[in-house]
C-alpha positions in Angstrom: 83.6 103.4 85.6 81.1 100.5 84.9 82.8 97.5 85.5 85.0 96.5 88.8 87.3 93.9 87.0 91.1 93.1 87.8 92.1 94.6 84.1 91.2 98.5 85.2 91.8 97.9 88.5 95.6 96.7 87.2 95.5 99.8 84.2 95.0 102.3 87.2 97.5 101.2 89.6 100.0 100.8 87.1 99.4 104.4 85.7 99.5 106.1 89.1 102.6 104.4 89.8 103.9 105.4 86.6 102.7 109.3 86.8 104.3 109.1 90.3 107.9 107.9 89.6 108.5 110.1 86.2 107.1 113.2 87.5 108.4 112.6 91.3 105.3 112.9 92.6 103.4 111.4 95.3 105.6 108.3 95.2 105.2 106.7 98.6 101.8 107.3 97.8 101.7 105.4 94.7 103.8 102.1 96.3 101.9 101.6 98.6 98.8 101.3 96.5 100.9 99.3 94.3 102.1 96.9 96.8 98.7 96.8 98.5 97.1 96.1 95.3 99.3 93.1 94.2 99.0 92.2 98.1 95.2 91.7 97.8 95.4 89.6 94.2 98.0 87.2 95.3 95.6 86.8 98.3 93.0 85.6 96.2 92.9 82.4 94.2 90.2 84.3 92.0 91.9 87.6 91.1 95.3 85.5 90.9 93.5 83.6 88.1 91.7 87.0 86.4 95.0 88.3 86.5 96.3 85.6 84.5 93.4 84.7 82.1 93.2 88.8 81.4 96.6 88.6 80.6 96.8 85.7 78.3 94.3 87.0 76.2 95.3 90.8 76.0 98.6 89.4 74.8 98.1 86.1 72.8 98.0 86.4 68.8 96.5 83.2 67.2 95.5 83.8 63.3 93.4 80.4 63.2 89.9 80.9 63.8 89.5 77.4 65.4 93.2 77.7 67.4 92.0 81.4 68.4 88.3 80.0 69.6 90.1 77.0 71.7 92.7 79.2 73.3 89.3 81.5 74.4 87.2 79.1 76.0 89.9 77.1 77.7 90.9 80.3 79.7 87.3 80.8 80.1 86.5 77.5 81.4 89.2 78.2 84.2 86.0 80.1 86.2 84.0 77.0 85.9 85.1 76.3 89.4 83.5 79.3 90.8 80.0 81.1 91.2 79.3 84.6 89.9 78.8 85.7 93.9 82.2 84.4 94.8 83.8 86.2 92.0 81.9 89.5 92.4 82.8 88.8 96.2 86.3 89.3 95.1 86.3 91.9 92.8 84.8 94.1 95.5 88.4 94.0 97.0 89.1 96.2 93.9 87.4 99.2 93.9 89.5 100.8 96.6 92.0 101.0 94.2 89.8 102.9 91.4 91.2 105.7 92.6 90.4 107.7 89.1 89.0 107.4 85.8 90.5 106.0 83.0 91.3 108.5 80.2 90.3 108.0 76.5 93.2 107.3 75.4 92.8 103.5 77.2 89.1 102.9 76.1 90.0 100.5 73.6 92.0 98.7 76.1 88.8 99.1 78.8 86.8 98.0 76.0 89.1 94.5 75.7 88.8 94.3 79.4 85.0 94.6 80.0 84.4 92.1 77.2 86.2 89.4 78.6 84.6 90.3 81.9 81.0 89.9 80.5 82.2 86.7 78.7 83.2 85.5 81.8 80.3 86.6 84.1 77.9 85.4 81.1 79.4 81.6 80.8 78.6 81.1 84.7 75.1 82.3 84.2 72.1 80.7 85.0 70.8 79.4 81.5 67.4 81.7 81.7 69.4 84.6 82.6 72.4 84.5 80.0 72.2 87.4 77.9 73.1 85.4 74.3 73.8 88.8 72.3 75.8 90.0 75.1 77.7 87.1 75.0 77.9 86.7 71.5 79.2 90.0 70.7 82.0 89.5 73.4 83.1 86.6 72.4 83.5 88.3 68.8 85.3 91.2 70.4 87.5 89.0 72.2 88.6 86.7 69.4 88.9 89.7 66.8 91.7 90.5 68.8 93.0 87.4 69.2 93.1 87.4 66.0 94.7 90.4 65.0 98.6 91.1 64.7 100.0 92.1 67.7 101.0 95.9 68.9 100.5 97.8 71.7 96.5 98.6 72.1 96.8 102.2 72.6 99.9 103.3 70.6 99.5 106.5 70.7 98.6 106.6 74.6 101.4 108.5 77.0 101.4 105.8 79.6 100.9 102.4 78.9 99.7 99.6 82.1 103.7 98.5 83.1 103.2 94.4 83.8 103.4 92.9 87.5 107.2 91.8 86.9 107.9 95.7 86.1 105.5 96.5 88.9 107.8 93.7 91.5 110.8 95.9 90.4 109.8 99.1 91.4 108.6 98.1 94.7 111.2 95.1 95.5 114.4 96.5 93.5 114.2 100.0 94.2 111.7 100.7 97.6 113.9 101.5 100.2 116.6 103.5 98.5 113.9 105.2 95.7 115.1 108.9 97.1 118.6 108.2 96.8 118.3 106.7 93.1 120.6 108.7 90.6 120.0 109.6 86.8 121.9 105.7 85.4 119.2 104.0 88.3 116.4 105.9 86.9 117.4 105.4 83.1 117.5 101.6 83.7 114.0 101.2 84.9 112.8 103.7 82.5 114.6 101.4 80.0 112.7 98.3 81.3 109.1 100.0 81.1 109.6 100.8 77.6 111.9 97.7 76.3 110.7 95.2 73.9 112.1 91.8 74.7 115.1 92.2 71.7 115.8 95.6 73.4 115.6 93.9 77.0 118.5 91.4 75.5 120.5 93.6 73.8 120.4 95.4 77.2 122.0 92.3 78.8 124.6 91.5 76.7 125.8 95.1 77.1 125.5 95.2 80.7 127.6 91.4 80.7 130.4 93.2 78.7 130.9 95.7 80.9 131.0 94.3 84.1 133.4 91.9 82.6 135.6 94.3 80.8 135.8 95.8 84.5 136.5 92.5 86.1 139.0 91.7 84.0 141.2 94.4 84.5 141.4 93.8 88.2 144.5 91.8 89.2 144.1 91.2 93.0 145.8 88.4 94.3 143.5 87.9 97.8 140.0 88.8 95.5 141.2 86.8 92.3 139.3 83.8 93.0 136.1 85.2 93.8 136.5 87.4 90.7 136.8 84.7 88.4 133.8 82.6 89.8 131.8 86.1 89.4 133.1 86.4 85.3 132.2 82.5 84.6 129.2 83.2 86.3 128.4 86.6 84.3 129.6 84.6 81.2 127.3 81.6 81.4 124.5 84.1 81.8 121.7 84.0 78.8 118.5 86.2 78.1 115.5 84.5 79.8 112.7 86.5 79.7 111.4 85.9 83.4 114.9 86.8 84.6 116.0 89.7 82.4 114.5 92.4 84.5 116.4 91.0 87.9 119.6 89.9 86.0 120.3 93.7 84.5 119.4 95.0 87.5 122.2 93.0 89.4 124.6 93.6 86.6 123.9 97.4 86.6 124.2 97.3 90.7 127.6 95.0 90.6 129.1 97.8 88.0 128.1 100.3 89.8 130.1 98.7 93.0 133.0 98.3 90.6 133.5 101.8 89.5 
C-alpha cells in the first residue's frame, strides 16, 4: 500500500468491520479496531479535518468547472495551517490499522484517495520541491470527479467503506448486546449500510406507523398519559438525515418493547 492517508486507513476499517458482522466473524475483533480507529482521528485536529475534506470531495457533485475548481481548493486551503511533518506526524497514527490490502475491486476509490493526498501534500510544498505534473494531474483527477454524476465509485464491489455515522451505530447502538442481536436487529442495520437516503425515509415513516398503530390500541388508564406524549412525540418526528440512523433505531427498539 503506498500511501498512509485517512481514506484507506477509513476503507479498511470499515471493510473489516463489515466482513466481521455479516459473516459473524471475529467481531470483537473488528470493534475494537473500529472504535480504536475513530478514537485516534477525533484525537487529532489533523485527521479530524482529512476525514472531513476526504469526505467532501469523494461525495460532492458540482457540474461547473469554475464552482467544481472553488469547492477544491477551499477544502485544500484548509491544510494551510499545517506543515507536511505535522501531517505525516499524524498519519503515522494510521498504519496500525492497515491491517490488509485493499482489493481491486476499490482501486478506483484508492486512486481518488491518493490523488487528493498528493494534492494536499504538493500545495504545502516548498516551491523548489513541488512536483507541478504531479500536482497537475491530481488536481485533474480530483475535479473529473467532481465533476462527474454521482454513483457509488465501485458499483460492482461486494463491500462498500460504511460512513462514520454507520460506523457510531455499530459500536454505540449495538456493542454490548451484539451476541444477543436477533434476525429484525440484524436486518435493520443491514438496511442502514445499504439505504439510500429516500429508502432511509421511507424506512422511518414505516417504523412511525407502526409504533403508533401499536400505541394506539393500548387503553391503560395509569400509562395513558405517558402514551400520548410518546405518539405526539413519534408524530412530530420528520426525516433529518443526521438523525435517521438513531431515530429508526429507537423506533425499532420502542416496538420491539411493545410487542
Amino acid at each position: 500500500m503506498k500511501n498512509t492517508n485517512i481514506g484507506i486507513a477509513n476503507l479498511v476499517v470499515s471493510k473489516k468491520l463489515k466482513d466481521s458482522y455479516f459473516n459473524n466473524n471475529l467481531i470483537e475483533e473488528s470493534k475494537k479496531l473500529t472504535t480504536d480507529f475513530f478514537d485516534v482521528v477525533k484525537n487529532s485536529p489533523i485527521l479530524q479535518l482529512e476525514f472531513k475534506v476526504f469526505n467532501n470531495i469523494e461525495n460532492k457533485h458540482i457540474e461547473d468547472d469554475l464552482m467544481a475548481t472553488r469547492y477544491l481548493d477551499n477544502n485544500i486551503k484548509l491544510f494551510e495551517v499545517y506543515t507536511i511533518e505535522e501531517i505525516d506526524a499524524e498519519r503515522e497514527k494510521l498504519k496500525g490499522f492497515l491491517t490488509e490490502e485493499v482489493n481491486s475491486q476499490d482501486q478506483e476509490r484508492v486512486n481518488l484517495y491518493n490523488a487528493i493526498d498528493e494534492l494536499i501534500t504538493e500545495s504545502l510544498n516548498d516551491y523548489d520541491k513541488v512536483d507541478v505534473d504531479g500536482i497537475h494531474e491530481s488536481f485533474l483527477f480530483i475535479l473529473n470527479h467532481i465533476k462527474a454524476p454521482r454513483k457509488k465509485l465501485i458499483e460492482s464491489a461486494d463491500v462498500e467503506p460504511i460512513n462514520e455515522d454507520v460506523i457510531e451505530i455499530a459500536i454505540n447502538k449495538f456493542n454490548e448486546k451484539y451476541d444477543t442481536l436477533n434476525e429484525d436487529d440484524k436486518n435493520l442495520l443491514k438496511l442502514l449500510i445499504k439505504s439510500s437516503d429516500e429508502e432511509k425515509q421511507e424506512l422511518l415513516e414505516t417504523y412511525k406507523t407502526e409504533n403508533l398503530t401499536i400505541l394506539e390500541s393500548v387503553h391503560k388508564d395509569s400509562i395513558e398519559e405517558k402514551i400520548l406524549k410518546t405518539i405526539q412525540k413519534i408524530r412530530e418526528m420528520k426525516y433529518n438525515k443526521t438523525t435517521v440512523h438513531d431515530d429508526i433505531i429507537g423506533l425499532h427498539e420502542l416496538k420491539k418493547g411493545l410487542l
